[in-house]
mmCIF file of the C-alpha atoms, coordinates in Angstrom:
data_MODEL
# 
_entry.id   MODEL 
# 
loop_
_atom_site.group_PDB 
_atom_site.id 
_atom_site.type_symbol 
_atom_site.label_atom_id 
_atom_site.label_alt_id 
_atom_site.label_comp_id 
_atom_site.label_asym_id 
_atom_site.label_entity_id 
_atom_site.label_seq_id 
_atom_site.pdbx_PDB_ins_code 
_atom_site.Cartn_x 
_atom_site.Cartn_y 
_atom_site.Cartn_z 
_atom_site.occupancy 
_atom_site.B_iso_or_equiv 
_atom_site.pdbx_formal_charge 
_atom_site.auth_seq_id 
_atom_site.auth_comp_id 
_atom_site.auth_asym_id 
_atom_site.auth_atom_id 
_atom_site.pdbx_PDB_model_num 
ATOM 1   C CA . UNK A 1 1   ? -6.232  10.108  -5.502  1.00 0.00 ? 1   UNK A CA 1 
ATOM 2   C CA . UNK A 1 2   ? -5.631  8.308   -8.745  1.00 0.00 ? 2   UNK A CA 1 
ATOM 3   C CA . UNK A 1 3   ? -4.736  11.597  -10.482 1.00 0.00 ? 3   UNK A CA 1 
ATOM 4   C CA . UNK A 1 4   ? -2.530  12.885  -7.970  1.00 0.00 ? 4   UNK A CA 1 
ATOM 5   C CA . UNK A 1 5   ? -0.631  9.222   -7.510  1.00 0.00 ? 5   UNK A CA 1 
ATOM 6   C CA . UNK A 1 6   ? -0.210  10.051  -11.632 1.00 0.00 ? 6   UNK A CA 1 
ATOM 7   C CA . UNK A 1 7   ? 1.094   13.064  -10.731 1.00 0.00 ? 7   UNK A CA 1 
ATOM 8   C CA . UNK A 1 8   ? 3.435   13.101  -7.525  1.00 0.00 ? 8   UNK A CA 1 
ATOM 9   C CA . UNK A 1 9   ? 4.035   9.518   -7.067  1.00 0.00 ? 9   UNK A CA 1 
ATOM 10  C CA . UNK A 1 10  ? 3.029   8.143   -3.369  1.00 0.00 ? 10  UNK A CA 1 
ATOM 11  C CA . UNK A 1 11  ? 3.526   11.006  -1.639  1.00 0.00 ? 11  UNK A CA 1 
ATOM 12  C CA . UNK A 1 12  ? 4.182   10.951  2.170   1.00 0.00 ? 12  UNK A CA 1 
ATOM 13  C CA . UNK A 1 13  ? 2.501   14.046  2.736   1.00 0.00 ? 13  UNK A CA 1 
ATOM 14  C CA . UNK A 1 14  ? -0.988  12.002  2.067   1.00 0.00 ? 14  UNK A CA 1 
ATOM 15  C CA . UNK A 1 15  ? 0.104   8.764   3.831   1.00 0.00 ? 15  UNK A CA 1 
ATOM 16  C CA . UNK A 1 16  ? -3.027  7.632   5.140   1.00 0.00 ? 16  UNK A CA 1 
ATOM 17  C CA . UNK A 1 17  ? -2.630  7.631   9.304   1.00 0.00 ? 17  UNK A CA 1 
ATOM 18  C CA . UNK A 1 18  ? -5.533  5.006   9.894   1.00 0.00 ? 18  UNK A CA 1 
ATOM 19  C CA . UNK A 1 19  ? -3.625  1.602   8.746   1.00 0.00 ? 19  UNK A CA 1 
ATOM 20  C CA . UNK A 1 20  ? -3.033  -1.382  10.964  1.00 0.00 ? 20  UNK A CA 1 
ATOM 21  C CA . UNK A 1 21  ? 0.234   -0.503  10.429  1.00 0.00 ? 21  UNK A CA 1 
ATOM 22  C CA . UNK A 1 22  ? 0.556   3.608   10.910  1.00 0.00 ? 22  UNK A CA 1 
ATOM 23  C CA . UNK A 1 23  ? 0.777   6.694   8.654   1.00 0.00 ? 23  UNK A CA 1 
ATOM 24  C CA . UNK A 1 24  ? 2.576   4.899   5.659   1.00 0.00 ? 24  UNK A CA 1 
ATOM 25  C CA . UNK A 1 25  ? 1.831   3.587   2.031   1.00 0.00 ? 25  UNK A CA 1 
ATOM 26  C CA . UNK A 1 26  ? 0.167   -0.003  1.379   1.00 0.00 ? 26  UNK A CA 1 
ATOM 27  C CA . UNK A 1 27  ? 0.968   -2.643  -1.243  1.00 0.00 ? 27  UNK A CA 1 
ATOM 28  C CA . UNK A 1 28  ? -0.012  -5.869  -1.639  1.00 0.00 ? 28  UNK A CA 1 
ATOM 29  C CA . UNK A 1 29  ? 1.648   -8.883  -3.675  1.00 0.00 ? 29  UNK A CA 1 
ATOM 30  C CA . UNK A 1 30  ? -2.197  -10.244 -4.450  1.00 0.00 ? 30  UNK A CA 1 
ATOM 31  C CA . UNK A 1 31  ? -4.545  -7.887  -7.093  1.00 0.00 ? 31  UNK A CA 1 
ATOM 32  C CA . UNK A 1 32  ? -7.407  -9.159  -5.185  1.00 0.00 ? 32  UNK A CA 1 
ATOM 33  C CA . UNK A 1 33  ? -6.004  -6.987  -1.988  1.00 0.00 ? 33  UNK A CA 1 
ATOM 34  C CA . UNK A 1 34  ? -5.713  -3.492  -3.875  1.00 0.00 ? 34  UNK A CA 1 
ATOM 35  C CA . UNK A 1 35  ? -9.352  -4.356  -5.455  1.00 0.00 ? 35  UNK A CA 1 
ATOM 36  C CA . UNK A 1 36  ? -10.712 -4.068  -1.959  1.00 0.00 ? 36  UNK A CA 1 
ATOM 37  C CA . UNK A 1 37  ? -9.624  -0.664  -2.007  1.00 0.00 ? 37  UNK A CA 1 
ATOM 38  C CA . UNK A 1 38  ? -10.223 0.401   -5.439  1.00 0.00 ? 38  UNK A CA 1 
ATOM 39  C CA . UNK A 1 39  ? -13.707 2.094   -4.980  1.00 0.00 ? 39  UNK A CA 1 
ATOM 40  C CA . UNK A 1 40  ? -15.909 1.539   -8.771  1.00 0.00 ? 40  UNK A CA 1 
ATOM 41  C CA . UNK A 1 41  ? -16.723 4.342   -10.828 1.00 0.00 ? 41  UNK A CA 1 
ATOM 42  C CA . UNK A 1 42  ? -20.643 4.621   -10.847 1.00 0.00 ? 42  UNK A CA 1 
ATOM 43  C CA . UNK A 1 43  ? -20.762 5.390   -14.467 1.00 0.00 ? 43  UNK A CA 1 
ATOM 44  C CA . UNK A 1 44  ? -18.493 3.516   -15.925 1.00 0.00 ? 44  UNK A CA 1 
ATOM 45  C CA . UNK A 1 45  ? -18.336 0.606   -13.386 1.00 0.00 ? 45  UNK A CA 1 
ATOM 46  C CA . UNK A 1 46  ? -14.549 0.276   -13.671 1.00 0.00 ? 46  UNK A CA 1 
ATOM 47  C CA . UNK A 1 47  ? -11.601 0.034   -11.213 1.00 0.00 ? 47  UNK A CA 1 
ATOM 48  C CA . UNK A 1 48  ? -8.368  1.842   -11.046 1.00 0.00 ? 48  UNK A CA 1 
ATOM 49  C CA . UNK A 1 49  ? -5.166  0.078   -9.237  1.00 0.00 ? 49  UNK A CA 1 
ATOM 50  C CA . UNK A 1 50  ? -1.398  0.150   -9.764  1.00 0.00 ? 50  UNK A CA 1 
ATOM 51  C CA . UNK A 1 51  ? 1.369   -1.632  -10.685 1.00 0.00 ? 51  UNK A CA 1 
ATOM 52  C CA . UNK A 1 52  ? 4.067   -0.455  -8.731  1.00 0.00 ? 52  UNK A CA 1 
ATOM 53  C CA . UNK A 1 53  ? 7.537   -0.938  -8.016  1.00 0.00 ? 53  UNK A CA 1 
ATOM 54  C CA . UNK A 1 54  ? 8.670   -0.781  -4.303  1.00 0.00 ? 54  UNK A CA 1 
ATOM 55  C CA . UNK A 1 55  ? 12.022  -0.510  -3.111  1.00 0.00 ? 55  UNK A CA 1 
ATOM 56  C CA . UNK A 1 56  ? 11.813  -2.290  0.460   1.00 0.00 ? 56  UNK A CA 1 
ATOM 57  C CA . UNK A 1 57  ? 14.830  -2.905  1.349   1.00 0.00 ? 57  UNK A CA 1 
ATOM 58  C CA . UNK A 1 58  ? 15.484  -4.520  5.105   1.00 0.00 ? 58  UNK A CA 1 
ATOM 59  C CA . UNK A 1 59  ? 11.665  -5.898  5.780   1.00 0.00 ? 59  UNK A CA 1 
ATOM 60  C CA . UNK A 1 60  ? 10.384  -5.760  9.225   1.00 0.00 ? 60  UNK A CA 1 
ATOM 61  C CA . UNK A 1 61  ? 7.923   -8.875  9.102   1.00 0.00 ? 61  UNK A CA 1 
ATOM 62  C CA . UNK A 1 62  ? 5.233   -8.625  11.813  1.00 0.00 ? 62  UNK A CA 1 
ATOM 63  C CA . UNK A 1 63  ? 2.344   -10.545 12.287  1.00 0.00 ? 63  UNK A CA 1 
ATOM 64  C CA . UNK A 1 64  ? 0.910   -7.815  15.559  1.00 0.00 ? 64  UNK A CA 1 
ATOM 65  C CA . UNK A 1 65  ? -0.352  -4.603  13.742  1.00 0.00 ? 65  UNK A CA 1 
ATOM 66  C CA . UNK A 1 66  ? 1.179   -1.238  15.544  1.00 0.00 ? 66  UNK A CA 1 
ATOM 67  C CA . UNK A 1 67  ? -1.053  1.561   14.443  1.00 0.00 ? 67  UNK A CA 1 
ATOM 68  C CA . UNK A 1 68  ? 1.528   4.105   16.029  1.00 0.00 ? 68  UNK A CA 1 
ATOM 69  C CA . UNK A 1 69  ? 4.207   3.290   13.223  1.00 0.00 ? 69  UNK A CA 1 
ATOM 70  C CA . UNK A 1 70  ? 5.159   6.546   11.130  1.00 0.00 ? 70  UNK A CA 1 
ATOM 71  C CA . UNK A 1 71  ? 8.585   5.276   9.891   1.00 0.00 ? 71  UNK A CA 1 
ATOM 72  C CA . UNK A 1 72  ? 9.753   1.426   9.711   1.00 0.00 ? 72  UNK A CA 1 
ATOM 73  C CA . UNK A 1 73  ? 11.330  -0.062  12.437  1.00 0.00 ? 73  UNK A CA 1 
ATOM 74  C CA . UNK A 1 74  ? 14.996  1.048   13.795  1.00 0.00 ? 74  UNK A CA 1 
ATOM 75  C CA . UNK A 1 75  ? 17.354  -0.944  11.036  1.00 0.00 ? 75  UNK A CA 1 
ATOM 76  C CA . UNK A 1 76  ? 14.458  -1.592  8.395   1.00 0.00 ? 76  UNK A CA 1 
ATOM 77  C CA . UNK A 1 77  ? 13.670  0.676   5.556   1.00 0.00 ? 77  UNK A CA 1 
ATOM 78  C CA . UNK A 1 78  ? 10.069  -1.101  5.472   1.00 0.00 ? 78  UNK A CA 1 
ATOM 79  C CA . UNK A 1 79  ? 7.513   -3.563  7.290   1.00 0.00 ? 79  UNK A CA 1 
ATOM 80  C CA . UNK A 1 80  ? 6.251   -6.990  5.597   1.00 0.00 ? 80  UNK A CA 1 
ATOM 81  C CA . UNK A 1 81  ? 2.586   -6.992  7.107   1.00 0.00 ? 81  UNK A CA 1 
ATOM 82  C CA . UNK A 1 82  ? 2.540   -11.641 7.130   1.00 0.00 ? 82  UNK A CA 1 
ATOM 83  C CA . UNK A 1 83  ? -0.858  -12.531 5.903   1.00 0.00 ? 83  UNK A CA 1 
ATOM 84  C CA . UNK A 1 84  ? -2.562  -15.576 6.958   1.00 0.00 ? 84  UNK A CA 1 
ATOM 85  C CA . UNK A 1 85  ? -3.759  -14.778 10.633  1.00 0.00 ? 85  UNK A CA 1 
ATOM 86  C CA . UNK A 1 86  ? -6.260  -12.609 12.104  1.00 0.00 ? 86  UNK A CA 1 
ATOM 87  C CA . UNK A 1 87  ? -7.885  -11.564 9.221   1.00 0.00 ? 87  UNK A CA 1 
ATOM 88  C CA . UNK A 1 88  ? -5.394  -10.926 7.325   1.00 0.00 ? 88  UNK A CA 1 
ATOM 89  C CA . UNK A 1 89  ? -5.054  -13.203 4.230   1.00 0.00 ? 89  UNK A CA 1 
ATOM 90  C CA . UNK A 1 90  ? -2.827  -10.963 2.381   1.00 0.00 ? 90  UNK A CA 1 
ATOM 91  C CA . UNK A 1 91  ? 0.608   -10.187 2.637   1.00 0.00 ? 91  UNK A CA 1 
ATOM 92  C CA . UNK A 1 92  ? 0.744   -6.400  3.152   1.00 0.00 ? 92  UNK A CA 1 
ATOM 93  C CA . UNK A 1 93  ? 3.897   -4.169  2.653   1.00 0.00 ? 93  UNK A CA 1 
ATOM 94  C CA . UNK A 1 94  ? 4.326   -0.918  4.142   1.00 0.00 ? 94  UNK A CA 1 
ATOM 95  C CA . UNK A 1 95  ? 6.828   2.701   3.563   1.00 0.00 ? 95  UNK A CA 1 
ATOM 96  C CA . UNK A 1 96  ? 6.757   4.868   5.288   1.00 0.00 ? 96  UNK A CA 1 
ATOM 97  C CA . UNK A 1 97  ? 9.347   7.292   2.725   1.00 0.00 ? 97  UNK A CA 1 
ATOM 98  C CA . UNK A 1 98  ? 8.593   9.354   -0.184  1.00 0.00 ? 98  UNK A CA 1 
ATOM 99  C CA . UNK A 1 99  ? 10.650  7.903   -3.147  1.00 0.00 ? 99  UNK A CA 1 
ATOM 100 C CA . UNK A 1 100 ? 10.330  4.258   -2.218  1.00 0.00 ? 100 UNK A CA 1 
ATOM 101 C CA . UNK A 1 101 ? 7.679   3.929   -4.387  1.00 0.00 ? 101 UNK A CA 1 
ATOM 102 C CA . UNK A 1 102 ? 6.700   4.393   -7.876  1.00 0.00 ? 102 UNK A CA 1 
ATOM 103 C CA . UNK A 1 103 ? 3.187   3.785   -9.996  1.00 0.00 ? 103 UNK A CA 1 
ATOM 104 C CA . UNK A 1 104 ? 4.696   1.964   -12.865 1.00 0.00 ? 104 UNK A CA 1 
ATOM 105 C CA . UNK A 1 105 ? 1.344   0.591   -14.535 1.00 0.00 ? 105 UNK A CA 1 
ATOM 106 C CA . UNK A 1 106 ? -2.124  1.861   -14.195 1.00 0.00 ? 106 UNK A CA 1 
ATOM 107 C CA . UNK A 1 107 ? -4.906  -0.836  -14.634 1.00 0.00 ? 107 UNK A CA 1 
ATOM 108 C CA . UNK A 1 108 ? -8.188  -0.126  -15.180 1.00 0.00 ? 108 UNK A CA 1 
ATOM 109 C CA . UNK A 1 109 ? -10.714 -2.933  -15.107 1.00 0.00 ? 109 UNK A CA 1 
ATOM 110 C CA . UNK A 1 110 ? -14.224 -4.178  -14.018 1.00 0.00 ? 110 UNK A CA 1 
ATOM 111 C CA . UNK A 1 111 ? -15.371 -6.827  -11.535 1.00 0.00 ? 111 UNK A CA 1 
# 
């Protein structure tokens, strides 16, 4: 995954369809979010996440997850996933387009 985000971008094509939030790409404004996906290297211990800049336009803020979303809501280009409730501490952003995203910095680190 790492080397293909390094290579195509977030591509919708691979848009994972199991989210709270449908077939679309993830962010999160809190590191410790993405490091609860970032699965450790078992040599080398290490992490790999992304700095990334998101376009997200017209945010759809929802605080009920809707697993059947494959675009953003009718008049929003993306959904702002409120954290704080239900276990979900994190604010969460979701696209659902190819080109709204781009990997800007790769950081590789332990914990």
């Amino acid at each position: 995954a790492i080397e293909g985000i390094i290579n195509t971008g977030f591509d919708d094509r691979f848009f994972s369809p199991d989210g709270a939030w449908g077939r679309g790409a993830y962010f999160a404004d809190n590191p410790r979010k993405s490091n609860d996906y970032a699965p450790r290297d078992a040599q080398t211990n290490r992490r790999v996440i992304f700095y990334n800049k998101v376009i997200l336009g017209v945010e759809s803020e929802q605080q009920n997850t809707n697993n059947t979303l494959s675009a953003a809501p009718q008049n929003h280009h993306s959904v702002h996933a409120v954290g704080g409730w239900a276990g979900f501490q994190y604010h969460e952003y979701i696209i659902y387009r190819y080109g709204q995203a781009l990997p800007y910095l790769k950081i590789t680190y332990t914990a």
